[in-house]
C-alpha positions in Angstrom: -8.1 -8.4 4.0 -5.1 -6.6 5.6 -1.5 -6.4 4.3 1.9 -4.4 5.8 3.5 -2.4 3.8 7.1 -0.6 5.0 7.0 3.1 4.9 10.7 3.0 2.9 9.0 0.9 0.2 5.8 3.6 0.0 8.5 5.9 -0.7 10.4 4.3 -2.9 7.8 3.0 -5.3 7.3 6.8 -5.3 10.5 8.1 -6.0 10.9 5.3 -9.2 7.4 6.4 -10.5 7.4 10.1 -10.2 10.9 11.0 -9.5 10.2 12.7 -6.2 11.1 11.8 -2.3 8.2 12.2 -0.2 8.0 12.0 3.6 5.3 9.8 5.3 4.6 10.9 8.9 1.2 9.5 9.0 -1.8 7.6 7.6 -2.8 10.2 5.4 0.2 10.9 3.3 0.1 7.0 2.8 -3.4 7.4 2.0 -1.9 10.4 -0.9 0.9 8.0 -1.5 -1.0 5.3 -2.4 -2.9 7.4 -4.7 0.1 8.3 -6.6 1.2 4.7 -6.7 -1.9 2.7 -8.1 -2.7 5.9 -10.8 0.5 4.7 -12.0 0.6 1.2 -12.0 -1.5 -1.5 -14.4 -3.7 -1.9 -11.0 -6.1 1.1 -11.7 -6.6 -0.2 -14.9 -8.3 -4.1 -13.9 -11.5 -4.7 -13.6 -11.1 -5.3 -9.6 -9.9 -2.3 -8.8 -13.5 -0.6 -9.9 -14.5 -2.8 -7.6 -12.4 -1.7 -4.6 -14.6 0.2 -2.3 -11.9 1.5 -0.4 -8.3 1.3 1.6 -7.8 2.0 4.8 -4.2 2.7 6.1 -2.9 2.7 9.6 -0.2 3.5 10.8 2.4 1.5 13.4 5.8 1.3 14.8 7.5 -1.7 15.1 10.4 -1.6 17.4 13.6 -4.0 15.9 15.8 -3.9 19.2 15.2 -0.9 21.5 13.3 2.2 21.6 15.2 3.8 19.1 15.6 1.5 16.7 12.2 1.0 15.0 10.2 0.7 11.5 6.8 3.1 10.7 5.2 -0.1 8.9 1.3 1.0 7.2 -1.6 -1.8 7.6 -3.5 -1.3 4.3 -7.0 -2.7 4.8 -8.6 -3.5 1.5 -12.5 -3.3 1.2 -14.1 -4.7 -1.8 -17.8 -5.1 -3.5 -19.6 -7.8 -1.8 -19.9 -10.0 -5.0 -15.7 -9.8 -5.2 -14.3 -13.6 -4.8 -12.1 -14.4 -2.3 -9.8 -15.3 -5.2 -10.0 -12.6 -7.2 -9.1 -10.2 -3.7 -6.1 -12.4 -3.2 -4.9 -11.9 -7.0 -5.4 -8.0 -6.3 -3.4 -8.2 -3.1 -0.9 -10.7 -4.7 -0.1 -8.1 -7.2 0.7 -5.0 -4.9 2.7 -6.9 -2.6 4.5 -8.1 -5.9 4.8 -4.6 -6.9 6.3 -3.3 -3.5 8.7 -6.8 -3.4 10.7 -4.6 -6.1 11.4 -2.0 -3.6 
């Protein structure tokens, strides 16, 4: 399962939990980011995230209007344990996007 996540919201959810403003230029300082982020959050500490295998983050620009006017937005593939419900991915996924909606 893939979600989007805006690279302002990455560095905002950093900013409230560790007080510092990072810049993300690529897909490994969302990788970093994201570290920061879920040690700090109640979503290292379910059960489903032991079962997270891994995240994979890319990186894209979305252009608004013109050339100049565009968004870095990160696609955060999540790859889970083969015996992890459909459900229970979607509840994981459900409460990061919730977590990022506050930014």
């Amino acid at each position: 399962m893939k979600i989007r996540v805006e690279r302002d919201k990455i560095i905002k959810a950093v900013k409230k939990l560790d007080g510092i403003e990072i810049v993300l230029e690529n897909a490994a300082d969302a990788r970093e980011a994201l570290s920061l982020i879920l040690r700090k959050t109640e979503l290292l500490k379910s059960d489903l995230f032991k079962k997270l295998k891994d995240i994979i983050v890319t990186v894209t620009q979305e252009y608004k209007t013109s050339a100049v006017d565009y968004n870095i937005v990160f696609t955060l593939e999540f790859s889970f344990e083969e015996d992890v419900t459909l459900d229970m991915k979607v509840a994981f996924i459900r409460e990061l996007q919730d977590f990022f909606g506050k930014f």
